[in-house]
PQR file with spaces between the fields and no chain letter, atoms N, CA, C, O and H, PARSE charges and radii, in Angstrom:
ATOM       1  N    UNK     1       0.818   -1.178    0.000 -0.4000 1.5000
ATOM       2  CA   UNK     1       0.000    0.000    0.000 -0.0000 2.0000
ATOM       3  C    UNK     1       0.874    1.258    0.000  0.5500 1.7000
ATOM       4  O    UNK     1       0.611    2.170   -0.784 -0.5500 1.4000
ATOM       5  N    UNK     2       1.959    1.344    0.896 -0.4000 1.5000
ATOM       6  CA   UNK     2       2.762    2.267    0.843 -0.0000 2.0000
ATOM       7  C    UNK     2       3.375    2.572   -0.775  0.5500 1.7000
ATOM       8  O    UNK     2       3.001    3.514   -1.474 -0.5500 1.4000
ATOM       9  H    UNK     2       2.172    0.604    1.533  0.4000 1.0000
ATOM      10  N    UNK     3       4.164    1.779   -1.082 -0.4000 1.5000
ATOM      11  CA   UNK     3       4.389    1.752   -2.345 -0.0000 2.0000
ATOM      12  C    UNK     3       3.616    2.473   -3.391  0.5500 1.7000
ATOM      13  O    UNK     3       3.842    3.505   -4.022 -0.5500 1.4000
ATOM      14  H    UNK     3       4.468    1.014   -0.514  0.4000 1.0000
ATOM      15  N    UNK     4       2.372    1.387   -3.382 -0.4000 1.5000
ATOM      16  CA   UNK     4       1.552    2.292   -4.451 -0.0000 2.0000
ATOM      17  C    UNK     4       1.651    3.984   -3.861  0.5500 1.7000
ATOM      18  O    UNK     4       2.331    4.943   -4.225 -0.5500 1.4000
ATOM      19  H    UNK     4       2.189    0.548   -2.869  0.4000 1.0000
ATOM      20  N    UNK     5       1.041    3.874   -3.222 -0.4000 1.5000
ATOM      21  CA   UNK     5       0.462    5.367   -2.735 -0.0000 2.0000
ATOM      22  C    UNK     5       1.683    6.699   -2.492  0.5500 1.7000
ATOM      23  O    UNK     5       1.541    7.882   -2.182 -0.5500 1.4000
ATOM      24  H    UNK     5       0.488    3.095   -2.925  0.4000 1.0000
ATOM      25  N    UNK     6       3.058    5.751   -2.838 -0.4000 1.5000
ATOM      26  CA   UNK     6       4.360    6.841   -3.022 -0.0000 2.0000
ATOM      27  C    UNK     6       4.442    7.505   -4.373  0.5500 1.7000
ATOM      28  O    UNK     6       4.333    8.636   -4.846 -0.5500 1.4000
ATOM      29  H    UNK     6       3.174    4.791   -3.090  0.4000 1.0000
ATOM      30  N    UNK     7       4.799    5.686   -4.963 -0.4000 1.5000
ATOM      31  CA   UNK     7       5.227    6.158   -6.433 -0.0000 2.0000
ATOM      32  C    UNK     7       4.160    5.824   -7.424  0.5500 1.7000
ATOM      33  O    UNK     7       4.662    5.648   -8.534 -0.5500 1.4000
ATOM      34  H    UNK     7       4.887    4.767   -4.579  0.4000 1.0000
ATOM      35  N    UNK     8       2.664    5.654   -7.409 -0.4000 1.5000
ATOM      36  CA   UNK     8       1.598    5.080   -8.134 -0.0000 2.0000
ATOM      37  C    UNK     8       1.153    6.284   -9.037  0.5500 1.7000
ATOM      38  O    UNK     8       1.444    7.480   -8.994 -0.5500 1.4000
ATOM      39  H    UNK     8       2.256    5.797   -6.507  0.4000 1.0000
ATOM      40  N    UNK     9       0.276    5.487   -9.945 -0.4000 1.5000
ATOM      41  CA   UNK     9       0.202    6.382  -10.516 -0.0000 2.0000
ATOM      42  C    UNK     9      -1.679    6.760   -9.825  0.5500 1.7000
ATOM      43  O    UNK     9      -2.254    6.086   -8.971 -0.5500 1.4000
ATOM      44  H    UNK     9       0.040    4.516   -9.980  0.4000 1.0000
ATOM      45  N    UNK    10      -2.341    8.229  -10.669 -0.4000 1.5000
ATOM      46  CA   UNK    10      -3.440    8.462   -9.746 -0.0000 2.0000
ATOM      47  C    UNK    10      -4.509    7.185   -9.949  0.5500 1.7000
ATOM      48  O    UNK    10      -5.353    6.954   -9.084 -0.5500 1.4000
ATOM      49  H    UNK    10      -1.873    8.776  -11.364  0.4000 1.0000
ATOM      50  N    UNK    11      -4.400    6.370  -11.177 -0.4000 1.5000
ATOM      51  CA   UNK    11      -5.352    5.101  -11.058 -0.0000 2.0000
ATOM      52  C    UNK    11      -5.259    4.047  -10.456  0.5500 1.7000
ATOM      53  O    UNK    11      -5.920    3.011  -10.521 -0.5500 1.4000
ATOM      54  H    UNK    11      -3.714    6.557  -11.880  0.4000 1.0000
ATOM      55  N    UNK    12      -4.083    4.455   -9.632 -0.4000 1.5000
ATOM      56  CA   UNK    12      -3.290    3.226   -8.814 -0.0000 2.0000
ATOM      57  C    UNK    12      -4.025    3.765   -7.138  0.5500 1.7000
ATOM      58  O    UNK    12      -4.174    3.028   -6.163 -0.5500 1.4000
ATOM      59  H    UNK    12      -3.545    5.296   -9.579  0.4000 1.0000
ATOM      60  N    UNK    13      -4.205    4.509   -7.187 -0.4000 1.5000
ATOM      61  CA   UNK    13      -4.237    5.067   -5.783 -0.0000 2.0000
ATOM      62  C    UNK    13      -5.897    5.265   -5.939  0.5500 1.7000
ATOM      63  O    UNK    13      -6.285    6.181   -5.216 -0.5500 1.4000
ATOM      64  H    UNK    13      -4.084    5.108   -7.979  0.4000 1.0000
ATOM      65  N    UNK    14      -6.494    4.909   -6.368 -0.4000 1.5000
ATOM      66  CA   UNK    14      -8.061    5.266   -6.528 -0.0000 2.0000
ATOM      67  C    UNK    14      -8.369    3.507   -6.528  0.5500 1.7000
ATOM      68  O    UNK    14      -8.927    3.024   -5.543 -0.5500 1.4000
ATOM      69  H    UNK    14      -6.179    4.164   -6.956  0.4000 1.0000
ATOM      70  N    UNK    15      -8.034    2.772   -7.491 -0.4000 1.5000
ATOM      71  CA   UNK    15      -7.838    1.310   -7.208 -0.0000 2.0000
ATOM      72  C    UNK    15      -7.790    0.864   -5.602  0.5500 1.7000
ATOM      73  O    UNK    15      -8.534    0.135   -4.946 -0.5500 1.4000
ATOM      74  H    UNK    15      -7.581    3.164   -8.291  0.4000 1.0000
ATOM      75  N    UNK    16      -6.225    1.849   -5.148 -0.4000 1.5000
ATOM      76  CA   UNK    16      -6.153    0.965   -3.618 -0.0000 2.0000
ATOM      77  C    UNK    16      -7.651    1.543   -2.678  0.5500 1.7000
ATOM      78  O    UNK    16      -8.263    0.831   -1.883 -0.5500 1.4000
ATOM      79  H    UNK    16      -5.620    2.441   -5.681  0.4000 1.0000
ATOM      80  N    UNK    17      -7.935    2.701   -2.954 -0.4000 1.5000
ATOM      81  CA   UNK    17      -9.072    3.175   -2.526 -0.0000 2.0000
ATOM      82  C    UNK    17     -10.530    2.288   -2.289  0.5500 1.7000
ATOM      83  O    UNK    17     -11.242    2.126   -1.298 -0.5500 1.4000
ATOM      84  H    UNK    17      -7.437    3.280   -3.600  0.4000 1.0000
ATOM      85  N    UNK    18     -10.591    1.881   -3.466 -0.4000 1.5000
ATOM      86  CA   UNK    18     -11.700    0.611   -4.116 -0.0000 2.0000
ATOM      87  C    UNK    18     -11.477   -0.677   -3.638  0.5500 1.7000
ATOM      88  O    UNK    18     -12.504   -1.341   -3.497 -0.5500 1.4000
ATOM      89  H    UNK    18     -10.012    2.013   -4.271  0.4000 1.0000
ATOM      90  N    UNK    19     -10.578   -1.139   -3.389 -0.4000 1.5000
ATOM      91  CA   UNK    19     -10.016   -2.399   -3.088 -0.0000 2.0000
ATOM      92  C    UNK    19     -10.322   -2.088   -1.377  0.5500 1.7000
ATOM      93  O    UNK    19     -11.375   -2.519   -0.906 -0.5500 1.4000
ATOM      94  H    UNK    19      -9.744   -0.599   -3.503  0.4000 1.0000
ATOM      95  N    UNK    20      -9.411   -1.372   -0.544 -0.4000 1.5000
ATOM      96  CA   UNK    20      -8.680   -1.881    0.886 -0.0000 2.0000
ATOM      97  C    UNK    20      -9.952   -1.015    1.420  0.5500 1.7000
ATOM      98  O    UNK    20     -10.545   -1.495    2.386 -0.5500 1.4000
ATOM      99  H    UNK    20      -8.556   -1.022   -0.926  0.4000 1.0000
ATOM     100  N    UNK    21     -10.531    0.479    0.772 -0.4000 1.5000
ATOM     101  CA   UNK    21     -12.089    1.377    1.672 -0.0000 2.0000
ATOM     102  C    UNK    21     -11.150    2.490    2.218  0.5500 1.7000
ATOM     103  O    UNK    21      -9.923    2.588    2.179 -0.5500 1.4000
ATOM     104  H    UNK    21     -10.049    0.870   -0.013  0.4000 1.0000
ATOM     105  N    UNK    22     -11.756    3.000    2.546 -0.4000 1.5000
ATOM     106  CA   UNK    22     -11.177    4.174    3.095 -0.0000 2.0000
ATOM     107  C    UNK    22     -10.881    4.072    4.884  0.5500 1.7000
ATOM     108  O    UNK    22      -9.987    4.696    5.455 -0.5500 1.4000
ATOM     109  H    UNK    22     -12.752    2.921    2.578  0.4000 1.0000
ATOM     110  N    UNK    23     -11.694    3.299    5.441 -0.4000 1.5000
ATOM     111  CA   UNK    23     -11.883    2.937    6.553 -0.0000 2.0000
ATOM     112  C    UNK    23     -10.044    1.994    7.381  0.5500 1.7000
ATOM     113  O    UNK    23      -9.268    2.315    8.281 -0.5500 1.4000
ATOM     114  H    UNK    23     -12.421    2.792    4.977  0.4000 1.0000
ATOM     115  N    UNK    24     -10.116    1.022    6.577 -0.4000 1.5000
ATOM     116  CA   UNK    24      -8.630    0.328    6.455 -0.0000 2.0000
ATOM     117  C    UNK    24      -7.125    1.251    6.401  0.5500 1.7000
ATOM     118  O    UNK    24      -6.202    1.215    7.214 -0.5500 1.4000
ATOM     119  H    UNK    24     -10.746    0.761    5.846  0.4000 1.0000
ATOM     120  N    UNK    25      -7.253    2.093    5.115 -0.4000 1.5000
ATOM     121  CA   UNK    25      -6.488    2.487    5.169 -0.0000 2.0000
ATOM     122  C    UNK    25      -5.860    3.857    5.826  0.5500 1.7000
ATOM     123  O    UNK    25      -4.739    4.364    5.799 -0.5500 1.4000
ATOM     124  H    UNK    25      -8.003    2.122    4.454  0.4000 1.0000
ATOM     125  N    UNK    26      -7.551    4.340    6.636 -0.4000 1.5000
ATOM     126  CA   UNK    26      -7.419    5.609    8.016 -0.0000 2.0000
ATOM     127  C    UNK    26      -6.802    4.471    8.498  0.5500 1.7000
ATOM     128  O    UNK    26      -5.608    4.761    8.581 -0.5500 1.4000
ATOM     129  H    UNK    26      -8.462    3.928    6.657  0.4000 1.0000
ATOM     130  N    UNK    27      -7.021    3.009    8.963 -0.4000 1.5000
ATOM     131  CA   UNK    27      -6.165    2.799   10.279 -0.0000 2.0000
ATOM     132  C    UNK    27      -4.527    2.376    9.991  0.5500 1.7000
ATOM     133  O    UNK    27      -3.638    2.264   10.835 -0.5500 1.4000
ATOM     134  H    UNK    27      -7.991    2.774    8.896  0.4000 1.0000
ATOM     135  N    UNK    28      -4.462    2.236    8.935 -0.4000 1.5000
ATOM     136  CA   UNK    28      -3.040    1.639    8.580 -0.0000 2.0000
ATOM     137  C    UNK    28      -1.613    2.655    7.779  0.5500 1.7000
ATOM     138  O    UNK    28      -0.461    2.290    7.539 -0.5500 1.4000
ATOM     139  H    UNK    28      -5.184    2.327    8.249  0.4000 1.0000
ATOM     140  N    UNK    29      -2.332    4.091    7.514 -0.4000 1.5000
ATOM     141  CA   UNK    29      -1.402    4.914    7.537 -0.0000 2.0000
ATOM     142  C    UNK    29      -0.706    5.645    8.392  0.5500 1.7000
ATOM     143  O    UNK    29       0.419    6.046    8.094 -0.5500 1.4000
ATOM     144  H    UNK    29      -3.267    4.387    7.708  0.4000 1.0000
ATOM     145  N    UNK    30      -1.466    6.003    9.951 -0.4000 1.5000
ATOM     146  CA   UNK    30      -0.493    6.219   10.776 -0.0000 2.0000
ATOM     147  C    UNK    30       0.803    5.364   11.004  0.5500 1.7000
ATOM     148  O    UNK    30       1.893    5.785   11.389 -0.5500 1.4000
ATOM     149  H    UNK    30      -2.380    5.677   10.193  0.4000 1.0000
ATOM     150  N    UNK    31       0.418    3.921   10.648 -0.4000 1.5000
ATOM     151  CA   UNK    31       1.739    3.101   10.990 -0.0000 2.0000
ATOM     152  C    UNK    31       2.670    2.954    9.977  0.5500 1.7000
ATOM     153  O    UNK    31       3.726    2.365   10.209 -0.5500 1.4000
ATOM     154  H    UNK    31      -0.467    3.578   10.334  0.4000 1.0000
ATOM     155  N    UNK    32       2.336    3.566    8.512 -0.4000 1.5000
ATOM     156  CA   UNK    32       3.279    3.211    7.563 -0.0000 2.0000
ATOM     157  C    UNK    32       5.247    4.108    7.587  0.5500 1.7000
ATOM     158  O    UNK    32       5.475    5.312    7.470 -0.5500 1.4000
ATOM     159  H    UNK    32       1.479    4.045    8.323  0.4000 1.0000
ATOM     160  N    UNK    33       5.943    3.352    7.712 -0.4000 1.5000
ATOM     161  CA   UNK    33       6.941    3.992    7.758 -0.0000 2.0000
ATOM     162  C    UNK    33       7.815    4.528    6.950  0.5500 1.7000
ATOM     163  O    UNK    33       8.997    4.736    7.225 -0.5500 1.4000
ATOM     164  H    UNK    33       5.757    2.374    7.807  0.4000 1.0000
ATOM     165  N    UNK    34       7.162    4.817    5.726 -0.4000 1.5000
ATOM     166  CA   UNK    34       7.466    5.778    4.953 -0.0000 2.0000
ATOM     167  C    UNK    34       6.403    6.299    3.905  0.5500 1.7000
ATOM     168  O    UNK    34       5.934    5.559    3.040 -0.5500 1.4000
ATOM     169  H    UNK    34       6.202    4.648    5.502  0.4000 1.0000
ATOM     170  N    UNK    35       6.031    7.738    4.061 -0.4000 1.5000
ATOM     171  CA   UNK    35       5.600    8.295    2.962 -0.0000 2.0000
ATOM     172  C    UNK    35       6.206    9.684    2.267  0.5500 1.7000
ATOM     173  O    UNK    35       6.938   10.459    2.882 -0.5500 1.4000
ATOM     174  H    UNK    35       6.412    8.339    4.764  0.4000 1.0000
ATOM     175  N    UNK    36       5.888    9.827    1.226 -0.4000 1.5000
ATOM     176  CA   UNK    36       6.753   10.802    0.415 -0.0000 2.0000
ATOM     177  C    UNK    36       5.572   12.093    1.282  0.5500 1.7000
ATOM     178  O    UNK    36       4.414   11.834    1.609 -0.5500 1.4000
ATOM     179  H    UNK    36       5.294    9.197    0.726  0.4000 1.0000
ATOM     180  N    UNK    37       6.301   13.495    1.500 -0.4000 1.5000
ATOM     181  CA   UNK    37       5.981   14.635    2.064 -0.0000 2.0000
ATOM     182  C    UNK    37       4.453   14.846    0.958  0.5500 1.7000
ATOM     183  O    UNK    37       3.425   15.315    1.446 -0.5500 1.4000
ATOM     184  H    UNK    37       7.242   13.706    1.234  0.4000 1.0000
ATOM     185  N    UNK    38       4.492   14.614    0.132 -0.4000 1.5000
ATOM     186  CA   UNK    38       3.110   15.122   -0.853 -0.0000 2.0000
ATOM     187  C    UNK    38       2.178   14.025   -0.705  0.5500 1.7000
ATOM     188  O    UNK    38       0.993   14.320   -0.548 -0.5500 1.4000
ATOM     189  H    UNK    38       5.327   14.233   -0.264  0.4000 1.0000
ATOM     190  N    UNK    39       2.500   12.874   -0.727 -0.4000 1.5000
ATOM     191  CA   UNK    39       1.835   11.499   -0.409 -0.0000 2.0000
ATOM     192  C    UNK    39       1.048   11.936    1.093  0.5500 1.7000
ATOM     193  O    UNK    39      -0.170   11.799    1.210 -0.5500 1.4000
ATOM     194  H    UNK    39       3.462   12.633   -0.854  0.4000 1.0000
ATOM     195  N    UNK    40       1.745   12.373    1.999 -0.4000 1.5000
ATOM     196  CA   UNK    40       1.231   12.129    3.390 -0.0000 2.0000
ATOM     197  C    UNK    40       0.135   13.404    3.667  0.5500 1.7000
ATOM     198  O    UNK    40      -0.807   13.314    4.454 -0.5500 1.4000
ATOM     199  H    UNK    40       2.735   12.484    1.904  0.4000 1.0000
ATOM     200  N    UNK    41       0.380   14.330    3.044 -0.4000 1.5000
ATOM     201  CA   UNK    41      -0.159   15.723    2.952 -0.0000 2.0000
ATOM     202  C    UNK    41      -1.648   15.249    2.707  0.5500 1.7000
ATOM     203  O    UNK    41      -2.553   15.076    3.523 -0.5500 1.4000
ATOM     204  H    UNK    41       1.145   14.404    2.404  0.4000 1.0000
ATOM     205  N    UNK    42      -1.617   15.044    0.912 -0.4000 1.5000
ATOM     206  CA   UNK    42      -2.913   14.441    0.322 -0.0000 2.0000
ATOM     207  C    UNK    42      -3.844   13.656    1.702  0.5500 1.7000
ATOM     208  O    UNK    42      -4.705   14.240    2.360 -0.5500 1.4000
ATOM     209  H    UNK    42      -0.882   15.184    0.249  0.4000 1.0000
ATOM     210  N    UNK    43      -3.332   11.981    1.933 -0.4000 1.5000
ATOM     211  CA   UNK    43      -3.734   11.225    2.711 -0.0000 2.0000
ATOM     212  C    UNK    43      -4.274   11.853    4.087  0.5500 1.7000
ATOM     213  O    UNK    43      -5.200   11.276    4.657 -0.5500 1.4000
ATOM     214  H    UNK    43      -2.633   11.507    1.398  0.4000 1.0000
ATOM     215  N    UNK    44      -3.880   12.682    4.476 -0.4000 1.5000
ATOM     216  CA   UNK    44      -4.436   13.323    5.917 -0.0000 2.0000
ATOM     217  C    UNK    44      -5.029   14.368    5.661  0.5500 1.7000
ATOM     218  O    UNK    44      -5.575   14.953    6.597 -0.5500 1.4000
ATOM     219  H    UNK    44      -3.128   13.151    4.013  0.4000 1.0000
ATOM     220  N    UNK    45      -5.123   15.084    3.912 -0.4000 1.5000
ATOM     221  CA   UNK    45      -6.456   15.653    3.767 -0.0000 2.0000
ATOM     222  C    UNK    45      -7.759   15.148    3.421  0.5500 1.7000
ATOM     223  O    UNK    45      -8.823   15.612    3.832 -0.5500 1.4000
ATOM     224  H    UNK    45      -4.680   14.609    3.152  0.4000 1.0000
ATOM     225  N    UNK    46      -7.577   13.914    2.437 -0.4000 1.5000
ATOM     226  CA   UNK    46      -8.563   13.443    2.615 -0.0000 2.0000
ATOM     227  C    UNK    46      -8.972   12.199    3.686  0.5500 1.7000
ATOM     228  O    UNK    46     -10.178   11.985    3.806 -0.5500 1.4000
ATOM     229  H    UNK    46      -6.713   13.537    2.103  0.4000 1.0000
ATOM     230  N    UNK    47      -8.382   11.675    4.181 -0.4000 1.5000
ATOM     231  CA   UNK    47      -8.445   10.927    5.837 -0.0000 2.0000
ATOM     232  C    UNK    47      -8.696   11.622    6.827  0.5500 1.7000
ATOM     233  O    UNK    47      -8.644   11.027    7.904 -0.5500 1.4000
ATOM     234  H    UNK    47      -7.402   11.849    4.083  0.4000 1.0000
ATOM     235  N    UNK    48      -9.016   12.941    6.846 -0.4000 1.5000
ATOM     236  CA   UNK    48      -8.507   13.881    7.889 -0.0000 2.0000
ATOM     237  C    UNK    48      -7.915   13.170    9.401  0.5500 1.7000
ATOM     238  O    UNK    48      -8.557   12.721   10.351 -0.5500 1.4000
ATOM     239  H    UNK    48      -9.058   13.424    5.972  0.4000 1.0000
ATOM     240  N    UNK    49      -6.566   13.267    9.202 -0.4000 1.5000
ATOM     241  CA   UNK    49      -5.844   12.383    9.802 -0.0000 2.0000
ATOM     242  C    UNK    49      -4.687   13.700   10.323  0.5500 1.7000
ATOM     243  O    UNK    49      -4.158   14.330    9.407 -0.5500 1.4000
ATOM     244  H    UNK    49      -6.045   13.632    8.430  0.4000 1.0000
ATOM     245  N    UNK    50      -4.418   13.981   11.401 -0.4000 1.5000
ATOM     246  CA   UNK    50      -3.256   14.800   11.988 -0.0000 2.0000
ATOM     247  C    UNK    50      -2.045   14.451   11.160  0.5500 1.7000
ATOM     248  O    UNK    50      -2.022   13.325   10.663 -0.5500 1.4000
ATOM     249  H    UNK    50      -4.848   13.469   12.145  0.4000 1.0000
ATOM     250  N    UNK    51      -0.936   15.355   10.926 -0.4000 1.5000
ATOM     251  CA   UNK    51      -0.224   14.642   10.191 -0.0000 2.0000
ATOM     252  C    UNK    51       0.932   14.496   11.263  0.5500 1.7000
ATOM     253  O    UNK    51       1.981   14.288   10.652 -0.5500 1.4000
ATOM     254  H    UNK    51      -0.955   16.269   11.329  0.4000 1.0000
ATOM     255  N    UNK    52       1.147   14.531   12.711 -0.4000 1.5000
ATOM     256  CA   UNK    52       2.018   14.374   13.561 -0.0000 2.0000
ATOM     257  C    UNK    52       1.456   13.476   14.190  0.5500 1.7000
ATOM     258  O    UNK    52       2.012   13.183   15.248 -0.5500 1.4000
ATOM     259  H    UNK    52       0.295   14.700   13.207  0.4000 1.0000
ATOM     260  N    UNK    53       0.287   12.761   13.861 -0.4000 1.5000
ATOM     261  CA   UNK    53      -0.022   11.243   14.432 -0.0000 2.0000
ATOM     262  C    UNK    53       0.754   10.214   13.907  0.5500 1.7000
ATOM     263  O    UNK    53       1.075    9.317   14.686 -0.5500 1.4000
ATOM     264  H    UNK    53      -0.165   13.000   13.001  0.4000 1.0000
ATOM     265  N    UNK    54       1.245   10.133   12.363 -0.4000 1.5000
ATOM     266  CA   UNK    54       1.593    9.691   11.348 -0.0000 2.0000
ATOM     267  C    UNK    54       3.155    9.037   12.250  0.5500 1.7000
ATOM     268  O    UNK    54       3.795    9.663   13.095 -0.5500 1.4000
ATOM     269  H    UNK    54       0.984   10.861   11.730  0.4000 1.0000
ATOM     270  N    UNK    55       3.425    7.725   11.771 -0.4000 1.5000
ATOM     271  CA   UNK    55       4.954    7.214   12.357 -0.0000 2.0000
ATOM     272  C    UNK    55       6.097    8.034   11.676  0.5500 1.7000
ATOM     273  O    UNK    55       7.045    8.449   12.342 -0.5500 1.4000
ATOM     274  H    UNK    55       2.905    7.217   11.085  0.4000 1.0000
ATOM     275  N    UNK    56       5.924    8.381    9.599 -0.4000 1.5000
ATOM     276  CA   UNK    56       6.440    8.366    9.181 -0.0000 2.0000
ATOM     277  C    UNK    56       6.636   10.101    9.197  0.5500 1.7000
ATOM     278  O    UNK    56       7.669   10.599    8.750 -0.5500 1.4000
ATOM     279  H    UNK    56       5.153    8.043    9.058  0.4000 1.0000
ATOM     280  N    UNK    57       5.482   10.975    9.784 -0.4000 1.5000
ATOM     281  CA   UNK    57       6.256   11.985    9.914 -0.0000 2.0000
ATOM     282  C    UNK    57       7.386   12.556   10.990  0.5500 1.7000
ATOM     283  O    UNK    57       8.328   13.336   10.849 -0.5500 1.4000
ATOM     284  H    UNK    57       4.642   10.570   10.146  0.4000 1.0000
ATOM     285  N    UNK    58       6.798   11.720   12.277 -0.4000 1.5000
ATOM     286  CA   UNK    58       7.954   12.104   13.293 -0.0000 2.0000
ATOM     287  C    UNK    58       8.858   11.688   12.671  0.5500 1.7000
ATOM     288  O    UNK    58       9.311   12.580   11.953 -0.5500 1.4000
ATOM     289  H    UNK    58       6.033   11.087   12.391  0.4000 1.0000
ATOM     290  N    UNK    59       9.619   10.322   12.522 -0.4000 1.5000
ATOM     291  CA   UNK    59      10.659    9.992   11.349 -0.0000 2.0000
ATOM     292  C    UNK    59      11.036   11.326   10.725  0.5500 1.7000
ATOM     293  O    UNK    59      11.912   12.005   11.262 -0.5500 1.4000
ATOM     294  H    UNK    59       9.251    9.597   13.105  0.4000 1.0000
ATOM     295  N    UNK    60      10.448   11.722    9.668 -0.4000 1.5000
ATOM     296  CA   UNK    60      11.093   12.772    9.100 -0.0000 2.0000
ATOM     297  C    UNK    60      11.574   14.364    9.681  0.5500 1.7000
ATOM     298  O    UNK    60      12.477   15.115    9.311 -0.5500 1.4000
ATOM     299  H    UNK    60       9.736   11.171    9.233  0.4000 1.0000
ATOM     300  N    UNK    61      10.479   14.495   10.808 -0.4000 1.5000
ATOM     301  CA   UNK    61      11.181   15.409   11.371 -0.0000 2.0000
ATOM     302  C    UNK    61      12.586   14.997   12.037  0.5500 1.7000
ATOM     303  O    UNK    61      13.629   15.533   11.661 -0.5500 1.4000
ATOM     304  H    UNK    61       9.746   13.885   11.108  0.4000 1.0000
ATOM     305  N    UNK    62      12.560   13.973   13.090 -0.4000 1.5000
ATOM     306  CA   UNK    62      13.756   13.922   13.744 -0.0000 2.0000
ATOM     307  C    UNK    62      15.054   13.932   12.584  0.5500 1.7000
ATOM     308  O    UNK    62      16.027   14.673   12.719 -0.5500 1.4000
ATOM     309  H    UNK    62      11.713   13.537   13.395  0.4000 1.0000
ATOM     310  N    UNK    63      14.893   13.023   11.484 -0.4000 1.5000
ATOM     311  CA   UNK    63      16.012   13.673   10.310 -0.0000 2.0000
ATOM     312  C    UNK    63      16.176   14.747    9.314  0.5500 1.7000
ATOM     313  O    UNK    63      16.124   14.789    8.085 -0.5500 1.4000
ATOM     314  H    UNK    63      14.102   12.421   11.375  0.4000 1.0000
ATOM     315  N    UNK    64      16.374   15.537   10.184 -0.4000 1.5000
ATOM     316  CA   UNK    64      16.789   17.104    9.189 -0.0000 2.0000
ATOM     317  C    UNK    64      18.217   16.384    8.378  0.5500 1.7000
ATOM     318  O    UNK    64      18.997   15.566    8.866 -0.5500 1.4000
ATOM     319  H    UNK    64      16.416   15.503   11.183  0.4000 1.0000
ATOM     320  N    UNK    65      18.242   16.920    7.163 -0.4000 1.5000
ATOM     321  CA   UNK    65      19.131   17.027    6.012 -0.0000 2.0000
ATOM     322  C    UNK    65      20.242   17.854    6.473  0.5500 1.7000
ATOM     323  O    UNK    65      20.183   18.434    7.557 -0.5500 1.4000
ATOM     324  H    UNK    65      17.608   17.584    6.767  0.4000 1.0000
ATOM     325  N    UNK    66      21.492   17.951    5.514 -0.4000 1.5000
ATOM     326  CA   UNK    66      22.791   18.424    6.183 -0.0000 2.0000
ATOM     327  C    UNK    66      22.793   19.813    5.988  0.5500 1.7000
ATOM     328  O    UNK    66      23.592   20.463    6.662 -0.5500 1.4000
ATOM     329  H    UNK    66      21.539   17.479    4.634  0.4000 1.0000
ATOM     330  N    UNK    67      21.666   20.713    4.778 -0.4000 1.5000
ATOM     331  CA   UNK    67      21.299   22.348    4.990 -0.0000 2.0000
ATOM     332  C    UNK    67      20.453   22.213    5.572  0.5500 1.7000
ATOM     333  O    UNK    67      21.073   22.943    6.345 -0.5500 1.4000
ATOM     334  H    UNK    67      21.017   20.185    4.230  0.4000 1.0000
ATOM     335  N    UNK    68      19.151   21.907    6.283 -0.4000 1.5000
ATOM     336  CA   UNK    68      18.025   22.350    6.726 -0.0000 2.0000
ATOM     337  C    UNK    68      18.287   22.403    7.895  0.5500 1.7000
ATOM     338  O    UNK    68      18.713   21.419    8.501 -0.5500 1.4000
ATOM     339  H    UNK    68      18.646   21.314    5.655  0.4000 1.0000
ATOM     340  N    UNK    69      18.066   23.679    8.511 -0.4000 1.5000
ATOM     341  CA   UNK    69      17.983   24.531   10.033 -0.0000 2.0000
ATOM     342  C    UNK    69      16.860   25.204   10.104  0.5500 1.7000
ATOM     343  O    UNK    69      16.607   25.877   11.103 -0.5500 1.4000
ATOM     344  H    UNK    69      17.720   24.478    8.019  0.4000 1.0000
C-alpha cells in the first residue's frame, strides 16, 4: 500500500481506494513507515488524519538534512 500510494500512478491510488475502503487504510497509515511529504499531505487531507499522528512523519522530522535549520 505504501508503495503504491508513493510512487503510483493516480489510477493506482483510486484502485487501492476501491479495493482496501477508506476505513482500512485511516487505520493503517499512521503506521506506515514511509511516505513521500506530498503522499502524506494528500492522505491526511482526505483521511482527515493529523499529520504528527503519522509514524512516518515524526521519522522525518527527527532527520533534518545536512542544509536544513
Amino acid at each position: 500500500m505504501e508503495k503504491v500510494l508513493n510512487y503510483g500512478l493516480w489510477s493506482d491510488v483510486v484502485a487501492i481506494f476501491k479495493f482496501y475502503g477508506r476505513d482500512r487504510i485511516r487505520r493503517e497509515i499512521p503506521q506506515a513507515a514511509y511516505l513521500k511529504k506530498t503522499a502524506l499531505s494528500f492522505l491526511c487531507l482526505v483521511l482527515d488524519l493529523p499529520e504528527n499522528e503519522c509514524k512516518c512523519y515524526a521519522k522525518t522530522q527527527s532527520n533534518l538534512g545536512h542544509w536544513q535549520h
